[in-house]
C-alpha positions as CSV (number, residue, x, y, z in Angstrom):
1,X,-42.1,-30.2,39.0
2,X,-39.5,-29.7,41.6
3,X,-42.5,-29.8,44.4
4,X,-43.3,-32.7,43.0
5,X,-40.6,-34.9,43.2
6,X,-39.8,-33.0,46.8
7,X,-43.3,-34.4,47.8
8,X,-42.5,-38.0,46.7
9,X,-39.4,-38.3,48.1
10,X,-40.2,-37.5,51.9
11,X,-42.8,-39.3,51.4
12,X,-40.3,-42.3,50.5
13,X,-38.2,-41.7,53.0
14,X,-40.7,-41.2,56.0
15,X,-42.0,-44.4,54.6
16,X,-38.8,-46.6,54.7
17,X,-38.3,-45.2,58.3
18,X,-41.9,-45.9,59.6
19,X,-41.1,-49.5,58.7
20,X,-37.9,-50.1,59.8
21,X,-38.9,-49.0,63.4
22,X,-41.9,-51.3,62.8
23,X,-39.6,-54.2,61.9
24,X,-41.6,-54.1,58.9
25,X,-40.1,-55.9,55.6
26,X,-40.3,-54.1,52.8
27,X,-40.8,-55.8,49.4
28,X,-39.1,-55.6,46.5
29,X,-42.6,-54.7,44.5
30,X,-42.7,-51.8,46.7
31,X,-39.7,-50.2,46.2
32,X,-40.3,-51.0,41.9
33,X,-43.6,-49.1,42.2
34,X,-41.5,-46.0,44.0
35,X,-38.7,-45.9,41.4
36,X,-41.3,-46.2,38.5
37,X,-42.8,-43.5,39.7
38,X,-39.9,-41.2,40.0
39,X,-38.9,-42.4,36.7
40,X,-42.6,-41.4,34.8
41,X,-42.0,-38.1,37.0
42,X,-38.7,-37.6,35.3
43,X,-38.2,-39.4,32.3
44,X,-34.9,-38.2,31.4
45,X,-33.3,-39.5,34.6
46,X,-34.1,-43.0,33.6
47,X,-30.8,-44.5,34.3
48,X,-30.4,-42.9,37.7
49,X,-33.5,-44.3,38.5
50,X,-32.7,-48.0,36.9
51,X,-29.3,-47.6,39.2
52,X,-31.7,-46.5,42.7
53,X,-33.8,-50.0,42.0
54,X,-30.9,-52.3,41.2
55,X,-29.4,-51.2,44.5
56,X,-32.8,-51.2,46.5
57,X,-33.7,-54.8,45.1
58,X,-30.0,-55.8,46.1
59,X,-30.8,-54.6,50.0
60,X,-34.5,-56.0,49.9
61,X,-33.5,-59.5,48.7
62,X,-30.2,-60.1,51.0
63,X,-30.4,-62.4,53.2
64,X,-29.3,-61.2,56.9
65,X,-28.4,-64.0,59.4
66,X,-27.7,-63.5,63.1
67,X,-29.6,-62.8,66.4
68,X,-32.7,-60.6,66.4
69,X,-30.5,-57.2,67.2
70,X,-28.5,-58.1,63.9
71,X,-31.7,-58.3,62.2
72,X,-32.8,-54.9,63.4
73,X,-29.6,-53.5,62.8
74,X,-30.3,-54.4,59.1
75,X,-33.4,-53.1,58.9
76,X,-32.1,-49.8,60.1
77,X,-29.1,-49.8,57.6
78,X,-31.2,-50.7,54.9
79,X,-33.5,-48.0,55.8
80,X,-31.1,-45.3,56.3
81,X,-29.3,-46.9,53.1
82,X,-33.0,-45.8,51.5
83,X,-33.2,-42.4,52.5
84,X,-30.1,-41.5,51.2
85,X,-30.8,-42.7,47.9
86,X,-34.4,-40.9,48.2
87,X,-32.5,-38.1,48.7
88,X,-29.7,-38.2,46.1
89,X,-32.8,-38.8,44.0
90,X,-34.3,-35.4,45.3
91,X,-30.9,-33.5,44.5
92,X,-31.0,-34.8,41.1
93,X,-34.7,-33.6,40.6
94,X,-33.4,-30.2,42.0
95,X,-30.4,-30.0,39.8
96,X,-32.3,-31.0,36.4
97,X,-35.4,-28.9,36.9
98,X,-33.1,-26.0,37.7
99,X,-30.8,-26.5,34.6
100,X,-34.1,-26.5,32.4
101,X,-33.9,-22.7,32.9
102,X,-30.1,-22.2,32.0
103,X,-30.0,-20.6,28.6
104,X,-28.1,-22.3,25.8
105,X,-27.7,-25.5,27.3
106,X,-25.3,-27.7,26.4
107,X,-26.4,-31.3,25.8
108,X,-23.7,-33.5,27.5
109,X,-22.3,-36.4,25.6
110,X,-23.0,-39.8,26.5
111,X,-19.3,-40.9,27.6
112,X,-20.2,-37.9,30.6
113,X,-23.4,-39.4,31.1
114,X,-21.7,-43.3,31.8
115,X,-18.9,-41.6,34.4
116,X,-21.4,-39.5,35.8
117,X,-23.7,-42.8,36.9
118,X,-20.7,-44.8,37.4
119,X,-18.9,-42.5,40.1
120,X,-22.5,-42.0,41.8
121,X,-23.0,-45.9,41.8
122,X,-19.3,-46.7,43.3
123,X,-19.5,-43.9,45.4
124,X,-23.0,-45.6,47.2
125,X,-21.5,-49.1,47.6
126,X,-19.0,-47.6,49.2
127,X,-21.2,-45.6,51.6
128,X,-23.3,-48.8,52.2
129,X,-20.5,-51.0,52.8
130,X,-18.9,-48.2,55.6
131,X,-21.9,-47.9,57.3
132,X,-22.7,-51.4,57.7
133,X,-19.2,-52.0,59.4
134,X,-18.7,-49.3,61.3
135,X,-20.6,-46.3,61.5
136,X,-24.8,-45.8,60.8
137,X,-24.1,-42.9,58.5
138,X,-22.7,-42.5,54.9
139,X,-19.9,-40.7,54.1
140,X,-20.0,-37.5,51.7
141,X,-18.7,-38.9,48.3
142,X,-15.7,-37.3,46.9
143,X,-16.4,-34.0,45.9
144,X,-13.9,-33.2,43.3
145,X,-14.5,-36.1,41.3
146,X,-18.3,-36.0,41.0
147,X,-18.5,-32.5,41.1
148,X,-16.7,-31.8,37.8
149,X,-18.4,-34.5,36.7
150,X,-21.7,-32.8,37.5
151,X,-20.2,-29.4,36.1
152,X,-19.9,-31.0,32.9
153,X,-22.7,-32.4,32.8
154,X,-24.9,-28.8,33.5
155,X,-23.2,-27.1,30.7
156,X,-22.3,-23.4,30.2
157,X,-23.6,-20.8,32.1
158,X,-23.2,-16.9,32.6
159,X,-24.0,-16.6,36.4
160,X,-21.2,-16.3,38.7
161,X,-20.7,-19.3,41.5
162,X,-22.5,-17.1,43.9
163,X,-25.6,-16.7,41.9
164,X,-25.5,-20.5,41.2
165,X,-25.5,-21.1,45.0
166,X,-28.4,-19.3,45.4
167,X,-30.3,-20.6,42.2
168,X,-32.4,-23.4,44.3
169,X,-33.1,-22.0,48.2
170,X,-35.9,-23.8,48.6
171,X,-34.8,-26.7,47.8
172,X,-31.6,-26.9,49.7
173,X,-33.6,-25.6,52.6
174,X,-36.1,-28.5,52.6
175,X,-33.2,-31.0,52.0
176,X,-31.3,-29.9,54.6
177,X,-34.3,-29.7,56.8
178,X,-35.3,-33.2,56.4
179,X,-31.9,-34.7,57.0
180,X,-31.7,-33.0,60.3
181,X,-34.7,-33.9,60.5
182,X,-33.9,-37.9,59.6
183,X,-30.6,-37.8,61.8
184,X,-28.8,-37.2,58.9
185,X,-25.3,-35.2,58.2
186,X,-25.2,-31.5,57.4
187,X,-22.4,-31.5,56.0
188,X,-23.4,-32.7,52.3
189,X,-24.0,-29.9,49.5
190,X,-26.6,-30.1,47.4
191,X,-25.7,-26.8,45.6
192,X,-26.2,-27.2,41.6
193,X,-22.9,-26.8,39.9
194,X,-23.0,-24.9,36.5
195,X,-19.9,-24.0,34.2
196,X,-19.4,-20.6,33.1
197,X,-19.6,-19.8,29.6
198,X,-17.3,-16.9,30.2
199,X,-14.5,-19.3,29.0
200,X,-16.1,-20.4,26.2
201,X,-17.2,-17.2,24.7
202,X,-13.5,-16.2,24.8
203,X,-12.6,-19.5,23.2
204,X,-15.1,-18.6,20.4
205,X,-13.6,-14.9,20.4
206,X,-10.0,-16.3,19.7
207,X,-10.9,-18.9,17.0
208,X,-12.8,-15.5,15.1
209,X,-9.9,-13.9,15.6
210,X,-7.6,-16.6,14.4
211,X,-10.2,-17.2,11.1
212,X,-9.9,-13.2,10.8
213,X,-6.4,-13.6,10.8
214,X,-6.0,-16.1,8.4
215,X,-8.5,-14.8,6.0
216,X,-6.2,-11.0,5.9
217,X,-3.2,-13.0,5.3
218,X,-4.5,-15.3,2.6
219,X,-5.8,-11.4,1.1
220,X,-2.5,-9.8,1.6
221,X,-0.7,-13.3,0.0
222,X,-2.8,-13.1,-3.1
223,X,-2.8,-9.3,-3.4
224,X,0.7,-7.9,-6.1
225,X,3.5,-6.9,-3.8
226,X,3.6,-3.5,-3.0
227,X,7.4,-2.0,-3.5
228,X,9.1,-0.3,-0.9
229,X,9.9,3.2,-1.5
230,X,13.6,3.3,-2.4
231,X,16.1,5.7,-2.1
232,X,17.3,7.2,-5.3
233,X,20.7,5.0,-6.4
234,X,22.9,5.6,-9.3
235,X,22.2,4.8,-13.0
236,X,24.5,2.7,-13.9
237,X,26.0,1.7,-17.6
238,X,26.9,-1.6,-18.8
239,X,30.2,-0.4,-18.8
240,X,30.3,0.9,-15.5
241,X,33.0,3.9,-15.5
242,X,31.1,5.6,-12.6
243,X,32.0,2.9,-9.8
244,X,35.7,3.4,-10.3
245,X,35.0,6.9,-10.0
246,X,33.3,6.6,-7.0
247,X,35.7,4.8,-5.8
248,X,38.6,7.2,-6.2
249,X,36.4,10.1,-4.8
250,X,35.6,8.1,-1.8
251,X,39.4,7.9,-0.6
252,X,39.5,11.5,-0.7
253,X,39.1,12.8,2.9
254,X,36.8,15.2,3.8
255,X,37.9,18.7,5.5
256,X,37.1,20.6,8.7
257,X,35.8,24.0,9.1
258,X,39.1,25.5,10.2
259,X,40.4,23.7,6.6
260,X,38.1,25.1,4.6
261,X,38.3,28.6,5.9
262,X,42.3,28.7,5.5
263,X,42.1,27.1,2.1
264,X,39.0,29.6,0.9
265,X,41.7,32.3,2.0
266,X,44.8,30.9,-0.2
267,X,42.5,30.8,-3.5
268,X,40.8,34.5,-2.8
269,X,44.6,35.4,-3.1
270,X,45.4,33.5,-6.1
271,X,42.0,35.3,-7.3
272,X,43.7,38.5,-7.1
273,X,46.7,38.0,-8.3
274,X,45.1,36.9,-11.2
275,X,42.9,39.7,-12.1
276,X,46.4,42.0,-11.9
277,X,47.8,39.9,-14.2
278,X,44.1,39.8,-16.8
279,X,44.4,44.0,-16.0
280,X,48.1,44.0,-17.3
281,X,47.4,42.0,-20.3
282,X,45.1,44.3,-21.2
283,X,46.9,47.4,-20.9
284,X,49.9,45.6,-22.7
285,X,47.6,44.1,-24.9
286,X,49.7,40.5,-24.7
287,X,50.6,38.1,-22.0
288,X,52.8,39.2,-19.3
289,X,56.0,37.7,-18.2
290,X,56.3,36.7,-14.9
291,X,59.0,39.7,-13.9
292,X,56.3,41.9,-15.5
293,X,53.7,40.2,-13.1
294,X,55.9,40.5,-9.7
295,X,56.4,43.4,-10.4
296,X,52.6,44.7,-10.8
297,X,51.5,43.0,-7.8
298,X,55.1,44.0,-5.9
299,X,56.6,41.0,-5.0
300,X,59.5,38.7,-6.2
301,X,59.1,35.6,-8.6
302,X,59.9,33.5,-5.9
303,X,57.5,34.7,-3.3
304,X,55.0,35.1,-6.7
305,X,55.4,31.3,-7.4
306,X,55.0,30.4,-4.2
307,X,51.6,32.3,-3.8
308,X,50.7,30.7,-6.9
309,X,51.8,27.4,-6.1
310,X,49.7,27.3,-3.1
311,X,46.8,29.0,-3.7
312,X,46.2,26.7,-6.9
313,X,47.0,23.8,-5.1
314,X,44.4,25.0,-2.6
315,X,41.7,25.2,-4.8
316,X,42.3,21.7,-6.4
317,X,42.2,20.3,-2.6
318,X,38.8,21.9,-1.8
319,X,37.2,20.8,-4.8
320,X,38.1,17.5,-4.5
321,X,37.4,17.1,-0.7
322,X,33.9,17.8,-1.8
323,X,33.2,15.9,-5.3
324,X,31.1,13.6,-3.0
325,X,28.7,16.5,-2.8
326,X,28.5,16.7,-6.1
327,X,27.2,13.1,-6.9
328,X,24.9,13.3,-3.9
329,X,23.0,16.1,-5.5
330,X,23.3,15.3,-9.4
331,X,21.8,11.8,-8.8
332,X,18.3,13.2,-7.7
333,X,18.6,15.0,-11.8
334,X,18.7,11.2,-13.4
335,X,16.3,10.7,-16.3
336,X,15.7,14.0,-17.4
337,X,17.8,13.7,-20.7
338,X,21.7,13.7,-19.5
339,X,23.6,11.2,-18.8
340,X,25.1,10.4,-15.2
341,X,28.7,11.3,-16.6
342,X,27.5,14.6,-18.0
343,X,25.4,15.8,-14.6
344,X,28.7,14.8,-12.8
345,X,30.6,17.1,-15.0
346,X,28.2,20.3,-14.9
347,X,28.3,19.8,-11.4
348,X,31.7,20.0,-10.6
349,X,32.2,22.7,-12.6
350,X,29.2,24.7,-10.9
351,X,31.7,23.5,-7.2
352,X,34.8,24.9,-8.5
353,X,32.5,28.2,-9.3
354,X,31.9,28.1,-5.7
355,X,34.9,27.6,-5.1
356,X,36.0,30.8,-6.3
357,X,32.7,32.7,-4.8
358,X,32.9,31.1,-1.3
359,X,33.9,34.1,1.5
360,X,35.2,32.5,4.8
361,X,34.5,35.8,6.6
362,X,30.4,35.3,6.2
363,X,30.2,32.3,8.6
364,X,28.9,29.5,6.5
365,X,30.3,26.1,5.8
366,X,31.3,25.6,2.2
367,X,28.9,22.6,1.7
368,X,25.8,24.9,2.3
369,X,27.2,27.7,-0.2
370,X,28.2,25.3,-2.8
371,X,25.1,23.5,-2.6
372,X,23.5,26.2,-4.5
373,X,26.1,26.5,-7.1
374,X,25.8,23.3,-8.2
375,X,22.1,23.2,-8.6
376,X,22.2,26.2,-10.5
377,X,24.7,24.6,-12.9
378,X,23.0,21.3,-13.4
379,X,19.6,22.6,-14.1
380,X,21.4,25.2,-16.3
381,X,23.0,22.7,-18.4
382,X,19.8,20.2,-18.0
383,X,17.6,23.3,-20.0
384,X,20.5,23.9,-22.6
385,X,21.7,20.4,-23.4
386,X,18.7,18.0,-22.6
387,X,16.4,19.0,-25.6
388,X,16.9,18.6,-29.3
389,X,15.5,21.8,-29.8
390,X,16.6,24.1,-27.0
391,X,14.5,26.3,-25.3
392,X,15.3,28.8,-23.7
393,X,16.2,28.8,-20.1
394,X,13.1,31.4,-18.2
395,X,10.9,29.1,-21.0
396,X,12.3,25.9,-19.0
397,X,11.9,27.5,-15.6
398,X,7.7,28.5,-16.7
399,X,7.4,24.7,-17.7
400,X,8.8,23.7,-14.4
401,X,6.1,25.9,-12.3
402,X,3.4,24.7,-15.0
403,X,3.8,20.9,-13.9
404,X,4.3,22.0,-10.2
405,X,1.0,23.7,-10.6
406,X,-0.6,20.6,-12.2
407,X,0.6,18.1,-9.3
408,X,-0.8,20.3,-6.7
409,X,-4.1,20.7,-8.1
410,X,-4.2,17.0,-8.5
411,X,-3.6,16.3,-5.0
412,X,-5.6,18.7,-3.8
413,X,-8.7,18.4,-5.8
414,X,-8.3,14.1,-6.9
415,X,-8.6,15.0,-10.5
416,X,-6.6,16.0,-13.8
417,X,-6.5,20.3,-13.6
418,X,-8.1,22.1,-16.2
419,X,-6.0,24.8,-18.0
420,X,-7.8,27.2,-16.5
421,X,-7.0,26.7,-13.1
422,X,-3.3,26.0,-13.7
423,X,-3.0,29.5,-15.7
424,X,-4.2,31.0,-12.5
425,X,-2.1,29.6,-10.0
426,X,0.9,30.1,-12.1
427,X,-0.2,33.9,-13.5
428,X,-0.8,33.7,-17.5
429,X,-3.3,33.5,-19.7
430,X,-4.7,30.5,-20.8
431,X,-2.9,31.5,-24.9
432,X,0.4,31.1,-23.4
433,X,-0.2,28.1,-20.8
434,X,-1.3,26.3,-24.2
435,X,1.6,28.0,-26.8
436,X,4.5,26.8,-23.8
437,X,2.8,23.7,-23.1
438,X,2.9,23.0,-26.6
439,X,6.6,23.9,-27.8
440,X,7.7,21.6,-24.4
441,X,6.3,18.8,-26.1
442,X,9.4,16.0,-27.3
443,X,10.6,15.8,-30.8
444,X,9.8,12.3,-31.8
445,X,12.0,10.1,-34.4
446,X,10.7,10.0,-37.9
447,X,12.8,6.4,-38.0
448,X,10.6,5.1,-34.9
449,X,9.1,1.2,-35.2
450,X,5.2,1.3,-35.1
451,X,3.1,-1.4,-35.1
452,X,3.1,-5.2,-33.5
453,X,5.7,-6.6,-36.2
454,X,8.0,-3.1,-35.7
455,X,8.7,-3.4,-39.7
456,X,7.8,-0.1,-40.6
457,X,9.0,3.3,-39.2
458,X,6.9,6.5,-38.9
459,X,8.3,7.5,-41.4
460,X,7.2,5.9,-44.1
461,X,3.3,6.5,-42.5
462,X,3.5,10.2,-42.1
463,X,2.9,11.8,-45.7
464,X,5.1,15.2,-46.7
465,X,2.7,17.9,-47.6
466,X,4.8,20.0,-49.0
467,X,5.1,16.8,-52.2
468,X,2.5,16.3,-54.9
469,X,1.4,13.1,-55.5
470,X,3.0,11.4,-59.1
471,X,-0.8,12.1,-60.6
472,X,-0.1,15.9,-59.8
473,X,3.4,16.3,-61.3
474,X,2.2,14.4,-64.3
475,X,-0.4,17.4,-65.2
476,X,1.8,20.1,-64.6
477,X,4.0,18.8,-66.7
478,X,0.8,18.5,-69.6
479,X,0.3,22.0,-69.0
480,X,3.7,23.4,-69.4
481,X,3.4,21.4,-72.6
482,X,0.5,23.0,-73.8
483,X,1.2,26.5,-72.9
484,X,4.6,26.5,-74.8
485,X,2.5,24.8,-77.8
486,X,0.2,28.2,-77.4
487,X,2.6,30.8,-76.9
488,X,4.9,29.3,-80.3
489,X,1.8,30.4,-82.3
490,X,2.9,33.9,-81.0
491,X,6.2,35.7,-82.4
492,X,9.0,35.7,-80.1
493,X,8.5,39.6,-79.0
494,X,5.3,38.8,-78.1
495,X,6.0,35.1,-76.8
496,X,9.1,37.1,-74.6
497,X,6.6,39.7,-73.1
498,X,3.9,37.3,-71.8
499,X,7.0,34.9,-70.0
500,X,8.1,37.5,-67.9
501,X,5.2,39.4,-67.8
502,X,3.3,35.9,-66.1
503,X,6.6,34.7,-64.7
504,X,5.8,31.4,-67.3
505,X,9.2,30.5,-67.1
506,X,9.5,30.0,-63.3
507,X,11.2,33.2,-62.7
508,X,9.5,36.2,-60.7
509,X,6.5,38.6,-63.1
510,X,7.9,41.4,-63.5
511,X,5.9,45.0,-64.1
512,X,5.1,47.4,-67.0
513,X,8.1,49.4,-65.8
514,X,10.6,47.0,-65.5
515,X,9.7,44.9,-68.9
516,X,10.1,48.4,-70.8
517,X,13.5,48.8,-69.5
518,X,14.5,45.6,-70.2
519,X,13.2,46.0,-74.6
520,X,13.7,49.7,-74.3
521,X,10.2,51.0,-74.6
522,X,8.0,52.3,-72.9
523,X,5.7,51.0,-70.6
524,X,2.3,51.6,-72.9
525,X,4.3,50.1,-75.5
526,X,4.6,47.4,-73.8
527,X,0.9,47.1,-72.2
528,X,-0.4,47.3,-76.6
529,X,1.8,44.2,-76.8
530,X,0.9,42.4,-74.2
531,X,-2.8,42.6,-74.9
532,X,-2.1,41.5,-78.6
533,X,-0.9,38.7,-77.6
534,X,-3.8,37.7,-75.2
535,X,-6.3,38.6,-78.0
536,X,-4.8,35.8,-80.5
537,X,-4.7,33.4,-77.3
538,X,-8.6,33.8,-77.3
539,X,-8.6,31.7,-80.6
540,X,-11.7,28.8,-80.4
541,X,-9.0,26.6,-81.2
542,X,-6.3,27.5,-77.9
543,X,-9.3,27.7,-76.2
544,X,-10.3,24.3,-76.9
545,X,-6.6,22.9,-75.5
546,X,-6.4,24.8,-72.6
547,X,-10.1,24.4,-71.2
548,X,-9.3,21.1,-69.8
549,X,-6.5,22.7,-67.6
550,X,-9.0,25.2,-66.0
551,X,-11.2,22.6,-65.1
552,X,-9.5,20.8,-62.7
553,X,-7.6,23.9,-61.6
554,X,-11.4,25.3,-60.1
């Protein structure tokens, strides 16, 4: 197709110039037949070939007055004014049949289409009208202008400028050979300009991204709030005794090592003098005076006090320089049956044990020593006091490493353990994981609400086994009847024997030996009587009463 239109177009231009040198008029029909042609070549350049025969009808028709070298002139200008439509036509061929083969073509809309024609139309009356007063050739058109216009109009492209500069050789070749050719200027480009689609791709790439974007946040917006881990903070009651507490314990200031070592040094010598003074009350076997203690640990009452004085009023200052520590570790203890008050308490009596232990001579800060102390006292009082029923404290310990156990093979294998894997990792048998799993379990409250309403406790649900039912209390009460009805047919030595012989009256049965004691017989004695008895019990008639009985005891 582009050989084509290459064909027609020299062919109109060599025409046009044949003709002007013959001072040869062309007519208007003519030119129409040319453009109609170009236009059933290319049908989709129908308005740049409407535009090349309004101008070509405009040169034919108008007039030129003047001398016979003005006419000449004219026919030149108009001419040359031909061939450079011819070959803007030719470029236009060129650049359409060479965006036929661009891939994923943008259709341009028709807004580009109307500045595209209209910049190309100004831009040849202005040519025309320079040329004919001053020079014989046309001016290059603007090139920014109607080269983003033609950009535009190409669409998106992946070749670079270089490759798009090189898309049409031939044809740039042949045009530039025929305007040399004509007299024409070289300086014109007839290179096909074709936007990149680089840019567009990586607009298309940001508005994904953006939709991506959106779509997470709208997830993450509908999707429950996830809470924070928080750090363990104090429990605190309505009442709120604990913040005072705090409060007071926070003014205290803390102590340096050289403090702590000199005070750890006064209260190991109050510790000493003390145990002279529990050894002399034990020898004496009552509490010493205080002329009897100076004078066991051989000093004066003055220098004693002193000692005392200080060595008390150091430990008092180290405990409470450190209380802090105390509520720093019992807080991590909440919820496991003691109250906040209580841990508190157990743990400041586990620091003033360390206290008492703590050797300045080791090396170790007195935070690191009591540490331990405390936790020992805490958990101590936590497996004592926590429980209804108290268990004992190596029980507590096992039930500890048993729930260790159970949350490591959880997050190790993704599952709930089986009690035979957690008696293996902690080292029992699978009888006693069960019989300490069991006694751990909680105590619960006979006076709990069940149900929706909450209107009645478990209590009242839970039946007592160990208490009849009213229908069973009724018929041991029939019996007891109607065995003392039986045994008054009997006379009372008799009726005497078989009572404590059967334990009938609620008292323990008693044996041979023991009933002969008791009537001062002996025991064969009493074995005759007893079975005298049992053979008038065998009467049809007491047999009669009592059958009913039997029944419903089998």
């Amino acid at each position: 197709m582009r050989d084509v239109s290459l064909m027609v177009c020299v062919f109109y231009v060599f025409f046009s110039l044949e003709c002007c040198f013959c001072r040869v008029k062309l007519s208007s029909a003519w030119l129409r037949s040319v453009s109609l042609v170009s236009l059933s070549v290319f049908p989709t350049k129908r308005a740049v070939c409407n535009r090349n025969l309004k101008v070509c009808n405009v040169l034919v028709t108008k007039s030129w007055l003047g001398s016979k070298n003005d006419v000449s002139r004219a026919a030149a200008d108009e001419a040359m004014a031909l061939a450079l439509a011819a070959v803007r036509a030719a470029r236009d061929a060129a650049s359409y049949a060479d965006a036929m083969v661009v891939e994923n073509e943008e259709a341009p809309s028709e807004l580009d289409k109307l500045s595209l024609e209209r910049a190309r139309l100004n831009d040849m009356e202005h040519s025309f009208r320079v040329g004919y007063a001053a020079e014989d050739v046309m001016p290059e058109a603007e090139p920014s202008y109607v080269q983003k216009l033609e950009s535009l109009m190409e669409g998106a492209s992946t070749l670079d400028r270089e490759a798009e500069g090189a898309a049409s050789p031939r044809a740039d070749a042949e045009f530039r050979n025929s305007e040399t050719a004509d007299g024409l200027p070289q300086t014109m480009d007839f290179n096909v300009a074709v936007k990149s689609k680089r840019k567009k791709e990586r607009m298309r790439k940001r508005e994904r991204a953006l939709e991506k974007a959106e779509k997470t946040a709208s997830a993450l917006a509908s999707a429950p709030p996830v809470p924070k881990p928080k750090k363990l903070q104090i429990m605190r009651t309505p009442s709120d005794p604990i913040r005072s507490y705090l409060r007071d314990i926070k003014r205290t200031k803390l102590l340096s090592a050289s403090e702590e070592v000199a005070l750890s040094r006064k209260i190991q010598d109050i510790l000493k003098l003390e145990k002279i003074r529990a050894e002399l009350q034990r020898d004496i076997g009552r509490e010493p005076t205080l002329s009897e203690w100076s004078q066991a640990v051989s000093l004066d009452q003055t220098s004693l006090e002193l000692r005392v004085k200080e060595g008390r009023s150091a430990k008092d200052k180290l405990v409470n320089s450190n209380l802090r520590l105390v509520v720093s570790i019992v807080k991590n203890y909440q919820g496991r049956g003691m109250t906040l008050p209580d841990l508190i308490q157990e743990g400041s009596l586990g620091l003033i044990r360390g206290a008492e232990k703590f050797d300045p001579e080791m090396g170790y800060k007195f935070s690191t020593y009591a540490t331990w102390w405390i936790r020992q006292a805490v958990t101590r009082a936590i497996a004592d006091q926590s429980r209804i029923i108290r268990l004992p404290v190596h029980i507590y310990e096992v039930i500890s490493r048993i729930n260790k156990a159970k949350m490591t093979i959880s997050q190790e294998l993704g599952r709930q353990p089986r009690d035979e894997e957690v008696a293996a990792m902690v080292g029992m048998s699978v009888e006693k994981l069960l019989f300490i799993v069991k006694s751990a379990r909680p105590p619960t409250s006979m006076d709990r609400p069940i149900g929706k309403d909450g209107e009645q406790s478990l209590g009242e649900m839970v039946a007592d086994k160990g208490v009849g039912s009213p229908e069973d209390d009724i018929m041991t009460q029939v019996l007891k009847q109607d065995i003392e009805d039986v045994l008054r047919s009997l006379n009372p030595m008799e009726r005497e024997v078989l009572r404590l012989r059967f334990g009938l009256s609620g008292a323990q049965s008693m044996t041979l030996k023991d009933l002969g004691i008791i009537f001062k017989v002996t025991r064969e004695r009493i074995r005759q009587i007893e079975a005298k008895a049992l053979r008038k019990l065998r009467h049809p008639s007491w047999k009669t009463l009592l059958q009913d009985h039997v029944k419903d005891f089998l």
